[in-house]
C-alpha positions as CSV (number, residue, x, y, z in Angstrom):
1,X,0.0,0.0,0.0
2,X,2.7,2.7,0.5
3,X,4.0,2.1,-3.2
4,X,0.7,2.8,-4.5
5,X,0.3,6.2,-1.9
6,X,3.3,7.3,-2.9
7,X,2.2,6.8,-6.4
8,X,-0.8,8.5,-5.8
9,X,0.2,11.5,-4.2
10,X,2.9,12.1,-6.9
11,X,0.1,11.8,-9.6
12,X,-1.5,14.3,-7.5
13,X,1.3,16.8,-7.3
14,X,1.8,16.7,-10.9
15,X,-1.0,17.3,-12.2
16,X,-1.5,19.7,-10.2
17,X,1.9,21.4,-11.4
18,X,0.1,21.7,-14.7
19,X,-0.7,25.2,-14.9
20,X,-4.5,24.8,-16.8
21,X,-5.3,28.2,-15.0
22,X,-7.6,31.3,-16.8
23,X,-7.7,33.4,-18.8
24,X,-6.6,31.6,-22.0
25,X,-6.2,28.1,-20.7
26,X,-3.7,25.5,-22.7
27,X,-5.1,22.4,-22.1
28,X,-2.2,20.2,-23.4
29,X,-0.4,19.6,-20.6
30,X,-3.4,17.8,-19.1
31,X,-4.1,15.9,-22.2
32,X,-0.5,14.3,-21.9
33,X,-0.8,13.7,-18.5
34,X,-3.8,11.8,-18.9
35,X,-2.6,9.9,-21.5
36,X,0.0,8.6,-19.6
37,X,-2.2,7.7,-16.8
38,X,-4.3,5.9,-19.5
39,X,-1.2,4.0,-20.3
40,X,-0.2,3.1,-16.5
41,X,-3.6,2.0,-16.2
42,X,-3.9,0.0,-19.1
43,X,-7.2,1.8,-20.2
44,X,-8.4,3.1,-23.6
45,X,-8.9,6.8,-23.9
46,X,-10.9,9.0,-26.1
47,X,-10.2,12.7,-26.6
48,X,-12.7,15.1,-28.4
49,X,-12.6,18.7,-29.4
50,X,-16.2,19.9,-29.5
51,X,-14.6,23.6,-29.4
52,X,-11.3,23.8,-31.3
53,X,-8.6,24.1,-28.5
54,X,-10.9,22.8,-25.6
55,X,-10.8,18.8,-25.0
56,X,-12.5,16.7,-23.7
57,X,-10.9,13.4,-22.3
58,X,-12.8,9.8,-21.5
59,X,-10.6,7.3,-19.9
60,X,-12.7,3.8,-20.6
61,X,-12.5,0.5,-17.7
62,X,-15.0,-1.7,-19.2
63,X,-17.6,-3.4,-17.5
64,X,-18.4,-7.0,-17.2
65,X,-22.0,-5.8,-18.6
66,X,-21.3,-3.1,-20.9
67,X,-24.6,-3.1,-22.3
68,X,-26.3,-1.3,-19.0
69,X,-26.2,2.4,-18.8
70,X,-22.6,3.5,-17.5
71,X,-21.2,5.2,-14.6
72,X,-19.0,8.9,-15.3
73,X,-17.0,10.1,-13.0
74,X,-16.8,13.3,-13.8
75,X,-13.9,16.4,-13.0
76,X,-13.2,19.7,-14.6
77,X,-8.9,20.3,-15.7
78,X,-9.3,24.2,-15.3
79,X,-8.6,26.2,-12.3
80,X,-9.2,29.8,-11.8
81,X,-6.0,32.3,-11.3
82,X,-4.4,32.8,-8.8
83,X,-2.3,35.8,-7.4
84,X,1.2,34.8,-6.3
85,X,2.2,37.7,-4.4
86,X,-0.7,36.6,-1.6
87,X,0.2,33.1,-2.0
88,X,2.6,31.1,1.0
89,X,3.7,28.8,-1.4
90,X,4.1,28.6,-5.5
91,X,0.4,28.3,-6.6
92,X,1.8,25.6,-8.9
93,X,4.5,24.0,-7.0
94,X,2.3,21.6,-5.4
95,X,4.5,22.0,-2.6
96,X,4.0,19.5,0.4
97,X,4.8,21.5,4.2
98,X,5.2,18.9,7.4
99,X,2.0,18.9,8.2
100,X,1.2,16.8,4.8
101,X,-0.6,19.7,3.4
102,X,0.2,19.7,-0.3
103,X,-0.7,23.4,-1.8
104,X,-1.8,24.3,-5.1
105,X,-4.6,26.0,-7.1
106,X,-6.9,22.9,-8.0
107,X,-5.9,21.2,-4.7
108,X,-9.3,21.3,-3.3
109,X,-11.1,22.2,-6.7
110,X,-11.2,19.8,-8.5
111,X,-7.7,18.2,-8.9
112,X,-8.2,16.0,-5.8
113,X,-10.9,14.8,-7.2
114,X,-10.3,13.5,-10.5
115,X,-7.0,12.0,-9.7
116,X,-8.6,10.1,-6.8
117,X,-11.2,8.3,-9.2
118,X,-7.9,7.2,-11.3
119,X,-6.4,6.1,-8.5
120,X,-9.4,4.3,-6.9
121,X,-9.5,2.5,-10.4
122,X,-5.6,1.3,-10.4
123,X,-6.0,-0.5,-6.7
124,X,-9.4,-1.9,-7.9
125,X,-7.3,-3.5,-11.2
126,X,-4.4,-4.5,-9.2
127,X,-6.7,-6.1,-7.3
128,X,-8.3,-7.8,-10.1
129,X,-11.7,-6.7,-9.3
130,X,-14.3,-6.2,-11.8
131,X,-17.8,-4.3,-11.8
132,X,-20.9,-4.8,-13.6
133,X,-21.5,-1.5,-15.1
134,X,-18.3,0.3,-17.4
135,X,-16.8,3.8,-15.9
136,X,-16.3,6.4,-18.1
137,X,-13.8,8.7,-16.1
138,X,-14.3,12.4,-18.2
139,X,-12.0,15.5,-18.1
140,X,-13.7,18.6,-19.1
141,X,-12.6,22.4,-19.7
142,X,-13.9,25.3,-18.9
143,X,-16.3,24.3,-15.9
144,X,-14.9,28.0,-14.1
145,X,-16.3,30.4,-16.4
146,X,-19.4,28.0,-17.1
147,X,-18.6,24.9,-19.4
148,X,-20.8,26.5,-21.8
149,X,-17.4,25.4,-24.4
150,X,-17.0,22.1,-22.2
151,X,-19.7,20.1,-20.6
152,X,-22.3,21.8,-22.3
153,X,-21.7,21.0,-26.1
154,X,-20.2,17.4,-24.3
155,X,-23.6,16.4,-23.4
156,X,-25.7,17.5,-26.5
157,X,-23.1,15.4,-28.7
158,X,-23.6,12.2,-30.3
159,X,-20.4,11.0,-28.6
160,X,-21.5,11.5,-25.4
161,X,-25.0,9.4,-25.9
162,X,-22.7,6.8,-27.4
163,X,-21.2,6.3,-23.6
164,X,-25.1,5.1,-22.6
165,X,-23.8,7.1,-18.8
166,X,-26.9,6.7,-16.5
167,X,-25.5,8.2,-13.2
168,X,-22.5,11.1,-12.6
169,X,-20.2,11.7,-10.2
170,X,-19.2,15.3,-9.9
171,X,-17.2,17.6,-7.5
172,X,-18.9,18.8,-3.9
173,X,-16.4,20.8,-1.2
174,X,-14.9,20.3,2.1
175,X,-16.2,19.9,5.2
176,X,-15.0,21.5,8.3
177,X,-16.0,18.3,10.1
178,X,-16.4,14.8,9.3
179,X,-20.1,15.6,8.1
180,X,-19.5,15.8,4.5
181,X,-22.1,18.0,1.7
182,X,-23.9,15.8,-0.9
183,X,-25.3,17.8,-3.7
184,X,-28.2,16.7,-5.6
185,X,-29.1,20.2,-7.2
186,X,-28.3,23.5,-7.6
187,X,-29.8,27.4,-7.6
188,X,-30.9,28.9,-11.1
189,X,-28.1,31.8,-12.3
190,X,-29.0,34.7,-13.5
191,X,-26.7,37.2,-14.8
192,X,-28.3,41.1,-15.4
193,X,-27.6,44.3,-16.3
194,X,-30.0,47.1,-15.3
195,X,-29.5,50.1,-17.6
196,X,-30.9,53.6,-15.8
197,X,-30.6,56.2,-18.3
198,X,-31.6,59.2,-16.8
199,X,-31.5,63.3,-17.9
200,X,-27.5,64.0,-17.8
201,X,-26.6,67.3,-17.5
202,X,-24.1,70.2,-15.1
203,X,-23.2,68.3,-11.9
204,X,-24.3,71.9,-10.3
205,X,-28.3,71.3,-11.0
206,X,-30.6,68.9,-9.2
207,X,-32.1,68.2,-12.1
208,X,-35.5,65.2,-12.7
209,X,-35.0,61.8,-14.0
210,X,-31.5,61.3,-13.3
211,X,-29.8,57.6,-13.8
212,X,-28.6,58.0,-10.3
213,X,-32.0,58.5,-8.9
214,X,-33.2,55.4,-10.4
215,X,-30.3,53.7,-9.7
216,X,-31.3,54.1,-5.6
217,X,-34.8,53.2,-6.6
218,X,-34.1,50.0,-8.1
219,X,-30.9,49.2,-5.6
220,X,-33.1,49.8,-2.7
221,X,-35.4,47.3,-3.9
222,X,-32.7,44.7,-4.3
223,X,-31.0,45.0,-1.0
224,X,-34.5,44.7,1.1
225,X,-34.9,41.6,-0.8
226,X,-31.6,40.6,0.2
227,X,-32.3,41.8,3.9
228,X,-35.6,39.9,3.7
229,X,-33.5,36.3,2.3
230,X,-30.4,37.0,5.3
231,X,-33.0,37.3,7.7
232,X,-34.9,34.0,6.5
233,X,-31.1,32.3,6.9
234,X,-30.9,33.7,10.8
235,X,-34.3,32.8,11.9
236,X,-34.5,29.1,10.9
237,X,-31.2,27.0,11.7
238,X,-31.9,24.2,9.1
239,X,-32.0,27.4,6.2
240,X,-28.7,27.2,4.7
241,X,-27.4,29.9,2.1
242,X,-28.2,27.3,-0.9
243,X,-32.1,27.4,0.0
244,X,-32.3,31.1,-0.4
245,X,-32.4,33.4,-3.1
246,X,-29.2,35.8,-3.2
247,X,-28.8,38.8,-5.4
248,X,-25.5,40.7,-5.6
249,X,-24.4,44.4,-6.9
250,X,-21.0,42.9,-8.6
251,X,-20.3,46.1,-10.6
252,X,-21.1,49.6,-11.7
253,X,-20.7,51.5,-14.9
254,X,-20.9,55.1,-15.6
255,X,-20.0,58.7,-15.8
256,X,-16.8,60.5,-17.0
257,X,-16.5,63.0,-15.1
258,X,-17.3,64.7,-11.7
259,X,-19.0,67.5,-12.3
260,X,-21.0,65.7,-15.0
261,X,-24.3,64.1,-13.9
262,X,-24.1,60.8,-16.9
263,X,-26.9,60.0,-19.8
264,X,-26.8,56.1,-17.9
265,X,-25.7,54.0,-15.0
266,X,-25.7,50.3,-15.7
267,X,-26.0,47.9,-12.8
268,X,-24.9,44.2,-13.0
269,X,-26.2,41.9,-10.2
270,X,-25.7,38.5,-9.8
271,X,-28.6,36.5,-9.0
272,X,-28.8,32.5,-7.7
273,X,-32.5,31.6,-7.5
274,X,-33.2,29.0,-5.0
275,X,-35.2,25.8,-6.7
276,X,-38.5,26.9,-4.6
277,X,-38.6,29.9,-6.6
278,X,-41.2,30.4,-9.7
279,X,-39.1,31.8,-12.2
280,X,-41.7,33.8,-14.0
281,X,-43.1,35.1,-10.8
282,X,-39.5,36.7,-10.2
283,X,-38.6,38.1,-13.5
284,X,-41.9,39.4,-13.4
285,X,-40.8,40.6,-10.1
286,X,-37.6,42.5,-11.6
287,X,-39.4,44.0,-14.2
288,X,-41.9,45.7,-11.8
289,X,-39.4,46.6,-9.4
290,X,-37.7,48.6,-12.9
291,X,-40.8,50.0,-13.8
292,X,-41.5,51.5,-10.5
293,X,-37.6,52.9,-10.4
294,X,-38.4,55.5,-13.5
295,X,-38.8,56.3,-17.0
296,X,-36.7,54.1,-19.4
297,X,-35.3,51.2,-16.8
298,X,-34.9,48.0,-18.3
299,X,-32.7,44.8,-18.0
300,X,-30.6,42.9,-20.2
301,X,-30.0,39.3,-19.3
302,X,-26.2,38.4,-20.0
303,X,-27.1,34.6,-18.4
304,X,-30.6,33.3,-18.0
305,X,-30.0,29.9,-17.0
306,X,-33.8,27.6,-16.6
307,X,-34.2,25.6,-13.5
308,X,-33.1,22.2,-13.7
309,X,-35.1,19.7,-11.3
310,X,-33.0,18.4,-8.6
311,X,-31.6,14.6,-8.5
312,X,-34.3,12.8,-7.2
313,X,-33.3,11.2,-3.3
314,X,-35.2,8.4,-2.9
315,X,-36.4,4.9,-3.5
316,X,-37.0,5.9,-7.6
317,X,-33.3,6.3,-7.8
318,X,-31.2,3.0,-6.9
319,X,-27.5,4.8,-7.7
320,X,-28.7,7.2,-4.4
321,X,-29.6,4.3,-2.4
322,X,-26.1,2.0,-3.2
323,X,-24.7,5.7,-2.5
324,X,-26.3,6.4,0.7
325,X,-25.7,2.7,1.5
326,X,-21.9,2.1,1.1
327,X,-21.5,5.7,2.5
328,X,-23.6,4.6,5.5
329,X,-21.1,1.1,5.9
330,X,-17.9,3.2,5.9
331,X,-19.2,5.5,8.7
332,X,-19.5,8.0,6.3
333,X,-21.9,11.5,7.3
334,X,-23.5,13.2,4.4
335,X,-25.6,15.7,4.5
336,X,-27.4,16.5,1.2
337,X,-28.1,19.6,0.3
338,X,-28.6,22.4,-2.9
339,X,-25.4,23.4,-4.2
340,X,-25.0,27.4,-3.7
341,X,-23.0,28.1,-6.8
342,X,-22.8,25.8,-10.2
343,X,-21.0,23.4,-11.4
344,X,-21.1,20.8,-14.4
345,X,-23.9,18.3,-12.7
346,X,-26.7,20.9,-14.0
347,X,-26.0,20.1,-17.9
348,X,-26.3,16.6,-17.2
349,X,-29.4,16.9,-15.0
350,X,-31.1,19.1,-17.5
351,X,-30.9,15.5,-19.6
352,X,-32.8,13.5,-16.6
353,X,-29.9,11.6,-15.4
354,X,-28.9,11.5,-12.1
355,X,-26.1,13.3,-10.7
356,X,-24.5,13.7,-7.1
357,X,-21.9,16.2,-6.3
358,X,-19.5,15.1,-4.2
359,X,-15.8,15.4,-2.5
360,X,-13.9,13.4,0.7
361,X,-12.8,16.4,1.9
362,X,-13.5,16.0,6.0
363,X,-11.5,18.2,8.2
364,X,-10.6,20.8,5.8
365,X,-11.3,24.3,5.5
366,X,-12.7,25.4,2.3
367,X,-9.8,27.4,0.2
368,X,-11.6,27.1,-3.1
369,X,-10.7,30.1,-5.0
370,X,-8.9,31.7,-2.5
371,X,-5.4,32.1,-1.8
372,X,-3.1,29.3,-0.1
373,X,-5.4,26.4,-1.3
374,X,-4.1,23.3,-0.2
375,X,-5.3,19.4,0.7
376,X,-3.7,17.3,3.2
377,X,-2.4,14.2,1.4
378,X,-3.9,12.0,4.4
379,X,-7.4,13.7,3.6
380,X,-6.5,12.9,-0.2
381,X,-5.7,9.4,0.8
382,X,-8.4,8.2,2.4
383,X,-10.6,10.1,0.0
384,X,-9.0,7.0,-2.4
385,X,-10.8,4.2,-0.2
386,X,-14.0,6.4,0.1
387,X,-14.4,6.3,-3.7
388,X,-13.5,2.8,-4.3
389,X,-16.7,1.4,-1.7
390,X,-18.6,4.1,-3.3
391,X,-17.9,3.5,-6.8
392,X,-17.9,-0.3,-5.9
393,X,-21.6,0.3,-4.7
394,X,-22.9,2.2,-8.1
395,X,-21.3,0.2,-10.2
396,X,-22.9,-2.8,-8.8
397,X,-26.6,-1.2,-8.8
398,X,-28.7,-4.5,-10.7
399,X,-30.4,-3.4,-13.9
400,X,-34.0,-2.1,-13.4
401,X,-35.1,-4.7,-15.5
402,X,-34.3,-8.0,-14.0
């Protein structure tokens, strides 16, 4: 066993030395890694460019009955930046301190991850075990700035109905104690800009109809909502962040000049809808709150995501309960739960399939996109034996029809 953690954890470190960071991410050096994984594994592997320059990577262990619907194991190769100069450690060093803490951007999110399902997979083989159903283990870009050039154009493709996948593994986040988040859904994004155009004119006058006026209007409508949704959060303990609506001023455009009152402020707020939310009863919502703010106030929607039903928890879906089971053997806590941001999983659920978002991330404080990121390589570790009773568990769910 220490041959194949010291394996693992080098696997780990490199490819997390790989620097697939934004903007203007080379995905190449991932591709080669992977395909020498494929190779040290002995497993086939597909690569796909659905988008010139963005691949897509399937690494294939066949199944003993490749003929039922597949289990993917899914994990994104692209990290966000980060900014060396607040960092501890070289963000891409993948330096380990003496604690065991190995730092890196894509420790936590989602390097771990993926290179634990590869690893799970070589002790499984050296073990000569076999599963029912084949994995597909997939490798997609872009998941940070949406996958709407990676998962996305993935799953509307032929190639990817070809794989017959009927349950997805995807990334969840650490857990500060050994009760660990299962995701089964996630809030609605939507992304707007609120144009106020307004009378411009001498910075001197208090003149009518100014974009700034409006701008209040409409900004004091947003942040009583967001009063009204905080204080939802502190009133009931079992109302989490994901089960509320949250709206966000992110950023401000307008004016030249000081003494110059501008023809237009433009307000961009971020919005994550919670699932018990009708989304025509908000937008209309928005539009009376910009009607009531003045003359001329509309909004532009730069994302306008539709709500995607949540993975169903329950006796209809037998990957869950082989899930919930194995987890339940290992003394494992979850506690499911809506995902606050996005990942991947929503593409996939928007095709019916079921998807769970999880990591084995216990004990671990939660440095996903911020500086210092790092996983401890015990944590990493025994995320390995997590994965291989859980994968052992799905891939072993009987087919509905017998």
């Amino acid at each position: 066993m220490g041959d194949l953690n010291q394996v693992a954890v080098e696997n780990f470190r490199q490819y997390l030395q790989i620097p697939s960071v934004h903007p203007n991410v080379n995905y190449d050096g991932c591709v080669a890694f992977l395909e020498n994984q494929a190779r040290g594994l002995g497993l086939p592997i597909s690569t796909f460019y659905f988008v010139p320059k963005k691949p897509v990577v399937i690494i294939t262990w066949k199944g003993n009955e490749p003929h039922l619907p597949s289990i993917m194991l899914n994990g994104h190769m692209d990290v966000v930046p980060a900014y060396e100069d607040e960092w501890t450690h070289d963000p891409f060093g993948a330096e380990m301190d003496d604690k065991g803490n190995i730092y890196a951007r894509g420790a936590q999110d989602m390097k771990c991850v993926s290179i634990q399902y590869l690893e799970t997979i070589r002790r499984m083989r050296k073990d000569n075990v076999t599963l029912k159903r084949t994995i597909h283990i997939s490798f997609v870009p872009d998941e940070e700035i949406g996958g709407f050039e990676g998962m996305k154009p993935f799953v509307e493709s032929k190639e990817f109905r070809k794989l017959n996948v009927g349950f997805i593994l995807d990334e969840g986040s650490p857990s500060s104690d050994n009760v660990l988040p299962l995701y089964y859904g996630e809030r609605t994004r939507w992304a707007i800009l609120i144009h106020c155009p307004g009378q411009p004119g001498h910075g001197s006058l208090l003149l009518d109809n100014t974009a700034g006026e409006k701008v209040k209007k409409i900004l004091d409508k947003f942040y009583e909502f967001r009063d009204h949704e905080k204080k939802r959060i502190e009133e009931d303990p079992n109302i989490t962040d994901s089960d509320v609506t949250s709206v966000n001023l992110t950023i401000m455009k307008g004016g030249v000049q000081n003494n110059i009152i501008p023809p237009e402020f433009t307000l961009s707020i971020d919005c994550r809808i919670a699932i018990t939310v009708d989304l025509e009863q908000f937008e209309a919502t928005l539009n009376k709150w910009c009607k009531e703010a003045g003359e001329g106030v509309w909004i532009e929607y730069q994302q306008k995501d539709s709500q995607v039903p949540p993975t169903k928890l329950d006796e209809s879906n037998p990957y869950w309960i082989a899930f919930k089971k194995a987890a339940s053997n290992i003394n494992l806590q979850l506690k499911p739960q809506i995902m606050g941001g996005m990942t991947d999983s929503r593409y996939v659920r928007a095709l019916d399939i079921p998807a769970l978002g999880f990591s084995p991330m216990s004990y671990t404080t939660r440095l996903a996109h911020a500086h210092n990121e790092y996983l401890n390589k015990d944590v990493f570790l025994r995320g390995i034996e997590i994965y291989r009773q859980l994968l052992t568990a799905v891939a072993s769910v009987e087919d509905k029809g017998k």
